[in-house]
LOPA-973206 format. One record per residue: z, x, y of N, C-alpha, C in turn; residue in three letters. Coordinates in steps of 0.05 Angstrom, whole numbers, padded with zeros to 5 digits. Layout:
LOPA-973206
      nz      nx      ny     caz     cax     cay      cz      cx      cy    r
       Z       X       Y       Z       X       Y       Z       X       Y  ALA
...
//
This chain:
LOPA-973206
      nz      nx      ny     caz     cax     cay      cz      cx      cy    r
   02553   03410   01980   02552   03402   02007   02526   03387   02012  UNK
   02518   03362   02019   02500   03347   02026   02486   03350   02049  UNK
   02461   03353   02043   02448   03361   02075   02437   03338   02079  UNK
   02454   03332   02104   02438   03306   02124   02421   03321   02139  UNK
   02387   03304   02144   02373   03304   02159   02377   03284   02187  UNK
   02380   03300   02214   02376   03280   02237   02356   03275   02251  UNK
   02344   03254   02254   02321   03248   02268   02319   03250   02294  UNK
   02306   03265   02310   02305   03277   02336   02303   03248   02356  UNK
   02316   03249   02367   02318   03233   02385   02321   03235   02415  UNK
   02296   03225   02436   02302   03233   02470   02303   03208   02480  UNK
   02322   03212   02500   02329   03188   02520   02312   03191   02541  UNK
   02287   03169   02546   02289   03162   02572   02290   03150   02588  UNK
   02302   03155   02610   02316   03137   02634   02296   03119   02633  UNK
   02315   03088   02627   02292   03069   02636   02270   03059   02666  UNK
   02276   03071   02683   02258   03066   02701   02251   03080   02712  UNK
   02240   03110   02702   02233   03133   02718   02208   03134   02724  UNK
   02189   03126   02706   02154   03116   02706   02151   03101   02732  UNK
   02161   03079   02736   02162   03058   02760   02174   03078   02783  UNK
   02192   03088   02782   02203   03101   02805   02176   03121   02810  UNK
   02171   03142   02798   02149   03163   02801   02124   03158   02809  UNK
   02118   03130   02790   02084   03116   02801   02092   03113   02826  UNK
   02112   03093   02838   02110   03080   02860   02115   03097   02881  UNK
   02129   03118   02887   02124   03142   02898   02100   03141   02909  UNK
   02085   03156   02888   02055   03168   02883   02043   03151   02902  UNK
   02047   03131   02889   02024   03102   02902   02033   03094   02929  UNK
   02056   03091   02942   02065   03086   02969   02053   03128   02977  UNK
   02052   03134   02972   02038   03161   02991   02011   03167   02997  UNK
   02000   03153   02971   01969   03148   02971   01959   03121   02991  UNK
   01976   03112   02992   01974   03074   03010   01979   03093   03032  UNK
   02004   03100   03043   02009   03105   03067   01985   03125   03080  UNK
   01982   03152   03060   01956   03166   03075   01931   03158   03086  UNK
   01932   03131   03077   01902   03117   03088   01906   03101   03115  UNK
   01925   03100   03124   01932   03092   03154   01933   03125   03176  UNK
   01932   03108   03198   01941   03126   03220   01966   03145   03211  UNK
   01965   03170   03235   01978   03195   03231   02015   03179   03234  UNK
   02006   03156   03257   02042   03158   03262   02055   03139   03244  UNK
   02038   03104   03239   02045   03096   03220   02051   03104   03202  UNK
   02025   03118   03189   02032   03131   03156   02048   03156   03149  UNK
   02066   03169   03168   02077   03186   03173   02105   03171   03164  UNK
   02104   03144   03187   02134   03132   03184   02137   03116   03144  UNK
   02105   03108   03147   02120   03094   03128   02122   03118   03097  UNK
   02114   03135   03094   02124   03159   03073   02149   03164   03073  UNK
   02163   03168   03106   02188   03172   03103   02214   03154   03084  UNK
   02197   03125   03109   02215   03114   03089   02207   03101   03059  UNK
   02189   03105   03046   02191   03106   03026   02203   03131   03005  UNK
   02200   03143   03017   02221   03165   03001   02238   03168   03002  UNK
   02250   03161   03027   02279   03151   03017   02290   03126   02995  UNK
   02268   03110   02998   02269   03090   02984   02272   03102   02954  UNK
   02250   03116   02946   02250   03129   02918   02267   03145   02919  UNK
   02283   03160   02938   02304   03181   02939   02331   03161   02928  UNK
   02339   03145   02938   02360   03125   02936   02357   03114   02893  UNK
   02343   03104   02900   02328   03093   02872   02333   03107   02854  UNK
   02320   03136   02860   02326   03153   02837   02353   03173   02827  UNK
   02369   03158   02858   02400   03178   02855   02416   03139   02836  UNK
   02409   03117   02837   02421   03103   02832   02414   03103   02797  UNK
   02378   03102   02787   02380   03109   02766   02387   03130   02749  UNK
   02399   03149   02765   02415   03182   02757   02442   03172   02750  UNK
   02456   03152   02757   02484   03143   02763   02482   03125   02736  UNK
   02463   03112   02734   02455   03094   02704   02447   03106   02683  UNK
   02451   03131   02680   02426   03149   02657   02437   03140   02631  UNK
   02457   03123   02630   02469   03113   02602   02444   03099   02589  UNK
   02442   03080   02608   02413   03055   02600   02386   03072   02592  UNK
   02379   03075   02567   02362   03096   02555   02345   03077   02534  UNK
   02324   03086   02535   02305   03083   02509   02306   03097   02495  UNK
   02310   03104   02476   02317   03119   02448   02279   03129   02438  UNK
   02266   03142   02443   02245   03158   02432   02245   03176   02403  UNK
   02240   03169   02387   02226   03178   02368   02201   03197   02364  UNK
   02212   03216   02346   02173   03238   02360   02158   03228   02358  UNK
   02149   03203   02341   02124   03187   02344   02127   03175   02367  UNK
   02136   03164   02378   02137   03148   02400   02134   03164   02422  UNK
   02155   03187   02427   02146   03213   02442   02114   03226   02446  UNK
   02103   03233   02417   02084   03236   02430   02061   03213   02437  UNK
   02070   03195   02433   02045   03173   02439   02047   03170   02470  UNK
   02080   03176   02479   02078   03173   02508   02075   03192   02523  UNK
   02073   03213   02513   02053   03238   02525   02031   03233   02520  UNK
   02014   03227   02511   01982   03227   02501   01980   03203   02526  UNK
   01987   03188   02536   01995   03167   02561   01993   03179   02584  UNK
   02014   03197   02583   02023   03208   02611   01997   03233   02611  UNK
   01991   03243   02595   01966   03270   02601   01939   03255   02605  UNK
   01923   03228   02593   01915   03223   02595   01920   03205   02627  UNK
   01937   03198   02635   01944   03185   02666   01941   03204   02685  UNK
   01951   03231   02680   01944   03254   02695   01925   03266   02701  UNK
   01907   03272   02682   01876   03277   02672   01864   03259   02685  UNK
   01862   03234   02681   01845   03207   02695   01847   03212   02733  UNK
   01885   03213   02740   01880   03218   02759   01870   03234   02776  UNK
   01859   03261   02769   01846   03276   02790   01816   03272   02775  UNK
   01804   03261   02750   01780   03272   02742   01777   03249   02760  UNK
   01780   03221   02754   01754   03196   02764   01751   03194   02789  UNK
   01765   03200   02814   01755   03200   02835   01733   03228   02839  UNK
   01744   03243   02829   01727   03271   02825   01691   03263   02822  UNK
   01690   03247   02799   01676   03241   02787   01656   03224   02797  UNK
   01675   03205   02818   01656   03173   02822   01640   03196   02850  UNK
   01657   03217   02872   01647   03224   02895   01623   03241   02883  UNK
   01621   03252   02859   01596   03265   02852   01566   03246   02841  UNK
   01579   03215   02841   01552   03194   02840   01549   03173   02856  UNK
   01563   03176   02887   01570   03170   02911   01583   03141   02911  UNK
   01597   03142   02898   01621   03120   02888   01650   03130   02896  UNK
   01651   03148   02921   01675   03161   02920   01698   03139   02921  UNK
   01683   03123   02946   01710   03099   02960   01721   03082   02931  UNK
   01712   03091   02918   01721   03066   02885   01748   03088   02871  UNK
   01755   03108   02882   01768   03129   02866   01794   03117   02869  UNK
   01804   03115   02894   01830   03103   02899   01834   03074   02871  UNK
   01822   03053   02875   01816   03030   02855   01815   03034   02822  UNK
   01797   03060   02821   01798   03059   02796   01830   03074   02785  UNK
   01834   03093   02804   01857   03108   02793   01878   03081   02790  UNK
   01880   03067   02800   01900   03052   02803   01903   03026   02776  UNK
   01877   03019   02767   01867   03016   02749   01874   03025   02727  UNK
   01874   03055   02719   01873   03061   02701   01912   03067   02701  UNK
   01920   03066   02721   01947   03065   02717   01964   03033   02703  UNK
   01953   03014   02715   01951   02992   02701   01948   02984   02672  UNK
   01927   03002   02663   01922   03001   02630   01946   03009   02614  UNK
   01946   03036   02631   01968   03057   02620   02002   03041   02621  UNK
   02007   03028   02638   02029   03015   02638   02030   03000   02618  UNK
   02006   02972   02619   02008   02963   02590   02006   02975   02567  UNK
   01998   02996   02560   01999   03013   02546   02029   03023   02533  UNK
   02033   03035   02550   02067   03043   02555   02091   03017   02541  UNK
   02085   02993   02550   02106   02974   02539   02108   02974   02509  UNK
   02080   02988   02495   02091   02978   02474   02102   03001   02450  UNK
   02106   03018   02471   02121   03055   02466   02149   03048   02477  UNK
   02150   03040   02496   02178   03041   02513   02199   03009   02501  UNK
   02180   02989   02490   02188   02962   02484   02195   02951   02492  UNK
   02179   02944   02530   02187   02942   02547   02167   02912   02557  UNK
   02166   02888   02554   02146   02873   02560   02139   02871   02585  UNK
   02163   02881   02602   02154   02876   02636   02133   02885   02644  UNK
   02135   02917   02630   02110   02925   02643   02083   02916   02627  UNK
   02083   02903   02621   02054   02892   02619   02045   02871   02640  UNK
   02064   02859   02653   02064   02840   02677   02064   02863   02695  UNK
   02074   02879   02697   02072   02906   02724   02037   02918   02722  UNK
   02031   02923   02697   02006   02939   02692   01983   02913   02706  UNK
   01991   02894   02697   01967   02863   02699   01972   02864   02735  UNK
   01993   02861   02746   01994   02862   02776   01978   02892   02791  UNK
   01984   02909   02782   01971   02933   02798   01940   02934   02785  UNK
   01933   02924   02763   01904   02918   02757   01891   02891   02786  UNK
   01907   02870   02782   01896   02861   02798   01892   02869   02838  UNK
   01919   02883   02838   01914   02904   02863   01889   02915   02868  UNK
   01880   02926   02840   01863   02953   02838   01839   02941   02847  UNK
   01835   02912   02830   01809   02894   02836   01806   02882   02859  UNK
   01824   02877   02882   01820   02869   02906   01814   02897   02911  UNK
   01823   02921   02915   01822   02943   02930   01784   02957   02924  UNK
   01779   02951   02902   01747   02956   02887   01743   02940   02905  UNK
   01741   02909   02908   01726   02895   02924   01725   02910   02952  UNK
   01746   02904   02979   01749   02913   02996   01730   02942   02997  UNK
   01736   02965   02978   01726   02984   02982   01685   02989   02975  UNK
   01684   02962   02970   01648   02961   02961   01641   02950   02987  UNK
   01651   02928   03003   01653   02920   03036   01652   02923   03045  UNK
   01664   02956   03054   01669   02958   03080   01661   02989   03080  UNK
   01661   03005   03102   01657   03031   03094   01682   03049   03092  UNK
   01672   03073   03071   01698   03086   03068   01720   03075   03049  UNK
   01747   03088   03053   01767   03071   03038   01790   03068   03060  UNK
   01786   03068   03086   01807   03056   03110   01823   03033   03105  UNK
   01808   03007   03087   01822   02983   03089   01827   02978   03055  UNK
   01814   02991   03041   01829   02993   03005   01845   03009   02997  UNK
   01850   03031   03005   01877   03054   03006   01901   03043   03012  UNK
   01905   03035   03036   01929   03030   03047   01945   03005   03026  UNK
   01921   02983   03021   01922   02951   03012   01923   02964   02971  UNK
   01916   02978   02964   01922   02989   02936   01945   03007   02929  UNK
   01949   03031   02951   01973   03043   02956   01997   03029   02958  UNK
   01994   03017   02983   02028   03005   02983   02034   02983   02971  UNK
   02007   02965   02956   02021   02938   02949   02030   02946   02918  UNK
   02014   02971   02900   02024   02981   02880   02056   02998   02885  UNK
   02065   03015   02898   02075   03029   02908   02107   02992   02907  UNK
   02099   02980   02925   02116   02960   02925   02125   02950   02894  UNK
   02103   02936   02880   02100   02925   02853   02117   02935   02836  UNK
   02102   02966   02835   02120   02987   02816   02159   02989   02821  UNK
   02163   02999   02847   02188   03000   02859   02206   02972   02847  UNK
   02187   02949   02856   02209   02920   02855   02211   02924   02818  UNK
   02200   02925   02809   02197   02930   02771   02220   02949   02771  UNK
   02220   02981   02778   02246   02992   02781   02266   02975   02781  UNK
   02266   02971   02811   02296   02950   02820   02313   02938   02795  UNK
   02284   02922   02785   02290   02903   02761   02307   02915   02734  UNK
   02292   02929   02722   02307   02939   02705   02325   02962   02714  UNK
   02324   02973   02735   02361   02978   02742   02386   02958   02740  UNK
   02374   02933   02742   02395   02916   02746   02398   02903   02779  UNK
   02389   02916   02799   02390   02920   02821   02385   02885   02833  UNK
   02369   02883   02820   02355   02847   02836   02370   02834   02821  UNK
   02383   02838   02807   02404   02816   02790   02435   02826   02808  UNK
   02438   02840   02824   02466   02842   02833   02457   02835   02859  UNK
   02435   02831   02870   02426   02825   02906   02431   02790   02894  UNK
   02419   02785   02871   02419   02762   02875   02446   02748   02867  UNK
   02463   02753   02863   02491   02750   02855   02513   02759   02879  UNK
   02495   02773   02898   02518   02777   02919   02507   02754   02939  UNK
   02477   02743   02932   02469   02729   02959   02487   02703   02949  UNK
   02483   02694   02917   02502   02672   02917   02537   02673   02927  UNK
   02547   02695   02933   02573   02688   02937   02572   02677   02965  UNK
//
């Protein structure tokens, strides 16, 4: 009897990263506005990501095929994106750099995306990571200008939050069927 070896293999959903960041990032954008705006616009962004993520549940066919090497390289990603996120704002308010925390986190989510394309073999997101990098660097600016982070939160939050989401869309398929119904 011949023993075959199978190589472990995990699927994952191609656009769950984009769905989850952009979340994150439209709640972090929206908390930096007023109680009633930023109230409304969480809602509807979560529905937005609520919708999104019941449509890429309905797609779970469309999979990246992971390999344990590849697996853990994209954990060593995701722990290190996690870790970054609560240490560097932590970090910058203890050398009174706090207002830079929002920017850098956002930043380092950018790296991590390009990062990610070449685990996932995904080139978009390196155009997604390069876009919320440059988010991050208007939002650093804004936030060295002005006081606080009132006018770099909102302007780093939701325009990433947006970025990330339309990238979802994308590889759902989603902007290729809007644009095929606008042609009929």
């Amino acid at each position: 009897m011949p023993h075959t070896v199978r190589a472990a293999v995990v699927g994952v959903p191609v656009p769950s990263l984009e769905i989850v960041l952009g979340t994150l990032a439209w709640v972090v954008g929206a908390a930096g506005l007023d109680a009633g705006a930023g109230t409304l616009l969480v809602a509807l962004g979560l529905g937005l990501a609520g919708w999104l993520w019941s449509v890429r549940h309905r797609r779970r066919a469309m999979a990246v095929q992971l390999h344990p090497a590849r697996r853990t390289r994209m954990q060593r990603l995701i722990a290190a994106g996690v870790i970054g996120l609560f240490l560097f704002p932590i970090l910058l308010s203890l050398i009174s750099y706090g207002e830079l925390g929002t920017a850098l986190s956002a930043a380092l989510i950018g790296v991590l995306l390009i990062m990610a394309s070449t685990v996932l073999e995904e080139r978009s997101l390196v155009a997604v990571g390069a876009l919320v990098l440059v988010l991050a660097a208007v939002g650093a600016f804004l936030a060295l200008n002005s006081p606080g982070v009132s006018q770099s939160q909102p302007v780093i939050g939701l325009g990433c939050g947006l970025v990330l989401w339309v990238a979802g869309m994308r590889r759902l398929g989603l902007l290729d069927e809007l644009r095929r119904r606008v042609r009929r």
